[in-house]
Residue, then its C-alpha position, 0 to 999 in steps of 0.5 A: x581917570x580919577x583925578x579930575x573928579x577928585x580935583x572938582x568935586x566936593x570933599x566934604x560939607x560942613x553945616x553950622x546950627x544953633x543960635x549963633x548959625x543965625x547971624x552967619x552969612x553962611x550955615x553950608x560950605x562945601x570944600x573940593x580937593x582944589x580949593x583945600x590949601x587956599x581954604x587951610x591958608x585964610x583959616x590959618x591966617x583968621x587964626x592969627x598964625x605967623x606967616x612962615x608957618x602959613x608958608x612950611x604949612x602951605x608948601x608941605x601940603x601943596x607939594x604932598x599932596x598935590x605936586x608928588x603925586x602928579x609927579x609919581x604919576x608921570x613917572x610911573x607912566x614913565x617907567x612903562x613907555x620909556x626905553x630901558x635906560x630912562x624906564x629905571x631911572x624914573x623906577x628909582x626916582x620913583x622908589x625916592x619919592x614914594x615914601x613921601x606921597x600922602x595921598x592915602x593919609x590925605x583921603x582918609x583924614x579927609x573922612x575922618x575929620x569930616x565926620x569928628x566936627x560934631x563931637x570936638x566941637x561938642x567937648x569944646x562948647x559944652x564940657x568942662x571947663x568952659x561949658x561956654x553954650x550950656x548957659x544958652x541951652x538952658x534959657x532957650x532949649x536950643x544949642x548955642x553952636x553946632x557944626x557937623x561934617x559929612x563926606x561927599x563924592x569927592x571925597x570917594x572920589x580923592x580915596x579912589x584916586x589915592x588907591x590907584x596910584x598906590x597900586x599903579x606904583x606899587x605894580x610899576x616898581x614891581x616890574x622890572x625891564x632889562 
């Protein structure tokens, strides 16, 4: 039940001030589940990474993150409404892909990442050896560039739905039917 809120629902907001969030179009983005590896593509692609990069990046995210764990799902579901032969199979196959699902690691690096803009942003603009924006701070009293994160609902939301899979995968390999 927790997949649609998760899939639609903002992850996280990021707000960017200071003198240069002045000639910004945008100082507030919001940034849902689904639109995560479209957002990591034009960034990386902004940044000038190669394209086969972009692509490895792009698949490793998509099918860890979202393919594996529709899959898991199914197959959990599978493992309780099929009859005994094809209840094992999908326990095994189950068993081979669990190890790869990254929901959890997603939900928590989602939290993580959301809160740490500030401070890396901080150390990178304002300490040694570039102290790029003290030179503004001084003459205007106002920081040349700050962005800070903040969690949303989907991102509880995307941590909720991690934790259940987890738990239903948990208790379906658990089971055992003859």
């Amino acid at each position: 039940l927790a997949w649609l809120p998760a899939l639609f629902l903002p992850m996280y907001e990021v707000w960017y001030g200071g003198l240069a969030a002045d000639y910004m179009d945008d100082v507030v983005f919001h940034v849902a589940f689904w639109e995560f590896p479209a957002l990591v593509g034009q960034r990386a692609s902004d940044a000038g990474t190669a394209v086969y990069q972009m692509l490895i990046l792009e698949v490793v995210l998509v099918l860890t993150v979202y393919i594996l764990p529709l899959v898991a799902t199914g197959l959990a579901i599978g493992v309780w409404t099929m009859d005994p032969d094809y209840s094992n199979l999908c326990r095994t196959v189950l068993s081979c892909i669990h190890p790869m699902l990254c929901g959890m690691v997603f939900a928590v690096s989602v939290f993580a990442g959301s809160m740490g803009f500030a401070p890396v942003v901080d150390y990178v603009i304002n300490q040694e050896p570039t102290k790029l924006c003290s030179h503004f701070h001084d003459v205007t009293e106002e920081p040349c560039l700050s962005i800070v994160g903040e969690p949303l609902i989907g991102a509880w939301f995307v941590l909720l739905q991690s934790v259940f899979l987890e738990l239903f995968i948990i208790l379906s390999l658990a089971t055992y039917k003859r």
